[in-house]
N, C-alpha and C positions, 0 to 999 in steps of 0.2 A: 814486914808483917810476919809475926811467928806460925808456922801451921799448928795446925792441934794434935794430941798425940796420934787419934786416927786417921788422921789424911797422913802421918808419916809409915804408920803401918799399912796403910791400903796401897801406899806408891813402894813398899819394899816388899809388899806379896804380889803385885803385879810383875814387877822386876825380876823375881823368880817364876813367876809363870814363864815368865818370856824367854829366861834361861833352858826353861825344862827342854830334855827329847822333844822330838815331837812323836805325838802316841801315848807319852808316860801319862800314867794315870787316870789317861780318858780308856773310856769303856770303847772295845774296837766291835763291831759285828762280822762274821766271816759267815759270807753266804756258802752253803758248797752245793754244786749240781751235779745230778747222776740220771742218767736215764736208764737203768733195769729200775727192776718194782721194787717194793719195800720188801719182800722176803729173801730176796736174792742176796747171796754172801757179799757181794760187793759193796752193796745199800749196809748190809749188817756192820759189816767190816766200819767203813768211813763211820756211821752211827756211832762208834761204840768209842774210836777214835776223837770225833769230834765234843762226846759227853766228857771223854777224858781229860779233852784239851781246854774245857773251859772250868771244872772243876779244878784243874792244876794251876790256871791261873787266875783261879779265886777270882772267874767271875767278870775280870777285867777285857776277855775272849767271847763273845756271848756268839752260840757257834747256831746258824740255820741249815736242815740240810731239805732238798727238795729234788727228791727220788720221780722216779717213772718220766722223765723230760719235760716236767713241770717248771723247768726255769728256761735248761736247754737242751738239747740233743747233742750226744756225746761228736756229735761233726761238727757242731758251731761251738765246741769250747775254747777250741784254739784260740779263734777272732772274741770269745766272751772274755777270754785271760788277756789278753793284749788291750780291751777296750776299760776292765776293770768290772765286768757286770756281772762276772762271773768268780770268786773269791777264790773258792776250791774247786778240783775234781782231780778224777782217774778216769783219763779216758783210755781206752784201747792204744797200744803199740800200732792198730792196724788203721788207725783214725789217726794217730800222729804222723803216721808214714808221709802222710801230704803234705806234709811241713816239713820235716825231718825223714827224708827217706830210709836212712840209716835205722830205722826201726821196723823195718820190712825184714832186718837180715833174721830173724825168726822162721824166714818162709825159705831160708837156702835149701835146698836138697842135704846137706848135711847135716841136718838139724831133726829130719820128718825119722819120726818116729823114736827118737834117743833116751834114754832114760831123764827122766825130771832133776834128778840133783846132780848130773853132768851139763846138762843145760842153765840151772841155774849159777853152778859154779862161775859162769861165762858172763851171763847176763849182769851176776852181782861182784864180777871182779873189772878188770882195767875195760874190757870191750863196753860194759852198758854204761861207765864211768865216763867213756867219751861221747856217747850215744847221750846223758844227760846233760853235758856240757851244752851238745847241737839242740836240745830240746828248748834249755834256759836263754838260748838269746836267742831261735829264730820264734819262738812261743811265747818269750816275753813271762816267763813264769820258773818259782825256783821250785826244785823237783826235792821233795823231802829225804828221801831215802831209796832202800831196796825196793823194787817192783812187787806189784801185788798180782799171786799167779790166780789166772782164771780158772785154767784146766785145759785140759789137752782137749784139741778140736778134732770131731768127726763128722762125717756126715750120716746126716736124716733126710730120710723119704717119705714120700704120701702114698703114694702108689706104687710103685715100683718095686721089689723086695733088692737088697742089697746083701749078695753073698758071693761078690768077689768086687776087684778093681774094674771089670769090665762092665762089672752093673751100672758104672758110673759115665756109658758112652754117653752121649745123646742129651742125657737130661740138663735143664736149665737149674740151673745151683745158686742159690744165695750165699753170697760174702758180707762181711762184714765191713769189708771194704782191702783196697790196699793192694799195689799190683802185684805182689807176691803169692795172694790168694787166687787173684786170674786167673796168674800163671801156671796155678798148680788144676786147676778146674781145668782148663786148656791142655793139659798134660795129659788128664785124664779124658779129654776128647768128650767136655761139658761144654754149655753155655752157660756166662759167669752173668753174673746178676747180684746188684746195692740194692739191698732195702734197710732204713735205718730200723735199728732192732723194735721201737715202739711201734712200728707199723706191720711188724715181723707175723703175730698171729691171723690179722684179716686178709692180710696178702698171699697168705700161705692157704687160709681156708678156701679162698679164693681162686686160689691154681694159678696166681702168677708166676710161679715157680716149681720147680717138682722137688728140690731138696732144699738143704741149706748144709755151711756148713757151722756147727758150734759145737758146745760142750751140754755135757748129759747136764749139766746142773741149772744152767740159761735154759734148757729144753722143759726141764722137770719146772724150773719157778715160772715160765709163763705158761705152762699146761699147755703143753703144743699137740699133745694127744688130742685136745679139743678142736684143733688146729687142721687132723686128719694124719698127723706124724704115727706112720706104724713099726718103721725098719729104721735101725741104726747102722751104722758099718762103724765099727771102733777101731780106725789105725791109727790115731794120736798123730795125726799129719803137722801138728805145730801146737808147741805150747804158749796159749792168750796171755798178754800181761796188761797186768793195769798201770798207769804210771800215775802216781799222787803228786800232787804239784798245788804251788799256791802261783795267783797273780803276781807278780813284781809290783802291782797296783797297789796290792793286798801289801806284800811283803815290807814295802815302805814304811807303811805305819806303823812299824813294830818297833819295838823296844830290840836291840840286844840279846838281853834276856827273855823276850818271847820267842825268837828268832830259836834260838838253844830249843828252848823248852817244847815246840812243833817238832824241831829236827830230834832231837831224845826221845818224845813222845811215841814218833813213828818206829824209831829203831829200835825202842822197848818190846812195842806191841807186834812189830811183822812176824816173827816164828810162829803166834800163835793165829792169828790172822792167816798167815799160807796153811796151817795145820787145818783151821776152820775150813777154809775153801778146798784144801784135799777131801775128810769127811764127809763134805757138802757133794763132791761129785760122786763119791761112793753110794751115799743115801740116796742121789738121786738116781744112780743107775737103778737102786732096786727101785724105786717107784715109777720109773718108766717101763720097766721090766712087769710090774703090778697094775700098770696100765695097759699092758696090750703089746707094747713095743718091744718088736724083735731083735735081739742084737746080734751080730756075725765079728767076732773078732780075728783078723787075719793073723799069723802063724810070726814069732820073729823072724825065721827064715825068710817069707813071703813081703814083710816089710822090708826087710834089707835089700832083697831082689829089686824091691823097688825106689828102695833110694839108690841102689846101684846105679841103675839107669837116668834117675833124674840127676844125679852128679855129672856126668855126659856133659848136661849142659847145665851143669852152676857158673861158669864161666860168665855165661852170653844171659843165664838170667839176673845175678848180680850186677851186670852190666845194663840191662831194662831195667832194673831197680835201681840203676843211680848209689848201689852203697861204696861207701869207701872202700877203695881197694886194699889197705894195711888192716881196716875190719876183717874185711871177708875172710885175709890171710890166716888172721889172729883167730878168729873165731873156729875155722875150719883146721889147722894147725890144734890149738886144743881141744874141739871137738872126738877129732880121730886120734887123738891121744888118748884120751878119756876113755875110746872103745878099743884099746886095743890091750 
């Protein structure tokens, strides 16, 4: 029995379907999750990246983004990218640390207080190159590019005014997370204190805590002035990084050429994207500054004074941190190059 001519074209367009990639030509959806608000450079940033990434790929990329911890909270992305439920994020260096401890070495004593583009020299050459190697298999997720900087962290008080390192005995201090931040609150003869950031203003108005530590710009977008935040101390004790990463879930689906097209996308946009989040902390100092908040910035003499002393024991706290030892080398080896 002869077939007809469309039963021979219907069985040689199925044969090529079956041939195809898998992913080519079907429409992929990429969820991505962020927990800061929609105003916050972080949210801006991925936004403007994700509009990008699916107008470059015509459409084929249809990108959701779901800001303020409306999908997850940047502590359960890890287990969201390993499970698949979670497409994209950047979560905190200080939130990956638990998975990958090698992202704590931001919190070494030789790192507190260093200039921004000797610090990022490090992070964006061979040290954070092995840092995204450990992130991709024990997270389960591939890391797009260079890091996305936050901004150097300080601390904020409610009560208390803050106009030396001794202002910082006593009080109970919020972290981000991450035993490097402990350790430094501990240093300072604090009580160290997790609260995930979306619960950060009620828990604050509330006096669970007496300080925290972050950057003016997380301070200025969730109006933490409302919060009761009056004194800043600004010693740039470490600078936050975002890490961009897709699920491996996610990443399957791709094409080849979508695969490029995420990794060029990101490496296009980061200068202007860290330019943004510089700006962003600048403007935010003046409107904390416009709000009430006092700032005391410590002297670089006085900062050095005290990375002096916390280098003492970089030894024994890279060793509680679990980071690699040819890191720490590396890190600290170009570090004090860089300052000298």
């Amino acid at each position: 029995m002869i077939k007809s001519a469309s039963s021979v074209v219907a069985a040689v367009a199925l044969g090529l379907v079956a041939l195809a990639p898998s992913g080519a030509g079907a429409q992929l959806t990429l969820k991505a999750s962020l927990d800061t608000s929609a105003t916050h450079m972080r949210t801006i940033s991925i936004d403007d990246y994700l509009k990008k990434l699916e107008a470059a790929s015509s459409g084929a990329i249809k990108t959701q983004l779901f800001h303020s911890g409306q999908l997850h909270k940047d502590v359960d992305v890890p287990k969201a990218m390993r499970e698949g439920t979670a497409d994209m994020a950047a979560p905190g260096v200080w939130v990956l640390a638990g998975f990958v401890p090698d992202c704590d070495i931001v919190q070494l004593p030789v790192f507190y207080g260093q200039p921004l583009e000797a610090q990022r020299d490090i992070m964006d050459g061979p040290v954070g190159q092995k840092i995204n190697e450990e992130i991709e298999r024990k997270v389960g997720a591939k890391v797009l590019g260079p890091w996305l900087d936050l901004g150097f962290a300080n601390y904020y008080s409610t009560k208390k005014p803050l106009t030396d390192f001794r202002d910082l005995d006593g009080l109970k201090i919020r972290t981000s997370g991450g035993a490097g931040q402990f350790a430094r609150v501990k240093f300072f003869n604090g009580i160290g204190n997790m609260t995930p950031w979306p619960d950060v203003p009620l828990a604050l108005s509330q006096g669970n805590f007496d300080a925290l530590a972050t950057t003016n710009e997380s301070t200025a977008s969730a109006k933490l002035w409302d919060s009761g935040v009056k004194y800043a101390f600004e010693d740039h004790q470490f600078m936050g990084y975002y890490v961009p990463m897709v699920s491996l879930v996610f990443w399957k689906k791709l094409t080849p050429d979508q695969r490029k097209l995420m990794v060029d996308l990101w490496a296009q946009n980061i200068p202007t994207y860290r330019k943004n989040m510089a700006n962003a902390q600048a403007k935010a100092r003046d409107e904390l500054v416009e709000h009430g908040v006092k700032f005391v910035t410590p002297t670089p003499a006085e900062i050095a004074a005290v990375r002096k002393k916390q280098m003492a024991d970089q030894d024994a706290i890279a060793k509680d941190l679990k980071l690699t030892p040819e890191l720490v080398k590396a890190a600290t080896e170009a570090m004090e190059k860089a300052g000298s």
